[in-house]
Structure formats: C-alpha cells, structure tokens
Steps between C-alpha positions, in 0.01 A plus 500: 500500500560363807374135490682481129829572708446260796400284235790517268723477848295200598599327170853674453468663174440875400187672430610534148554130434193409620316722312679427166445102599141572569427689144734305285209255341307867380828600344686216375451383087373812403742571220348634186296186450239421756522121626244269397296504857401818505305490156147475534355222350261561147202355761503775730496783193230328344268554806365790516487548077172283463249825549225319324471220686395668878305306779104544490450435851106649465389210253 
C-alpha cells in the first residue's frame, strides 16, 4: 500500500485513478455483445476434437 501511494504522489494522481486507468482495457466494450477480439478463432476449437488421429511415437 505504501509504494502505490508514493507512487500515485510521484505521478500526482489518486490511487483510485490509477487503478481504474490501469484496468480499463479488461472492462471497457463489454456490453451485452462481446467484441470481435476476444472470440476464439474456429482453428483453436478444432484442435483438440481430432481423437482419432493421435501421434504413434513407438512406430
């Protein structure tokens, strides 16, 4: 707690700013529709459903 003060007096602002500043890219857009970035592309949920074809790595 204190470095986040001597910080936040170091850089005039308030604890509270900063923190709000710092988590505002987590929090920001998420309205009832999630932006496009965060979707996982169909690649990645395809990568783990091929069960049949496994590595033989004994020949």
């Amino acid at each position: 707690m204190r470095s986040l003060l001597n910080y936040c007096e170091a850089r005039k602002t308030t604890p509270n700013k900063l923190i709000k500043n710092k988590i505002k890219y987590y929090t920001d857009g998420f309205d009832k529709i999630v932006p496009q970035k965060f979707y996982a592309q169909h690649n990645q949920l395809d990568l783990f459903d091929k069960a049949s074809e496994t590595l033989d790595i004994f020949g």
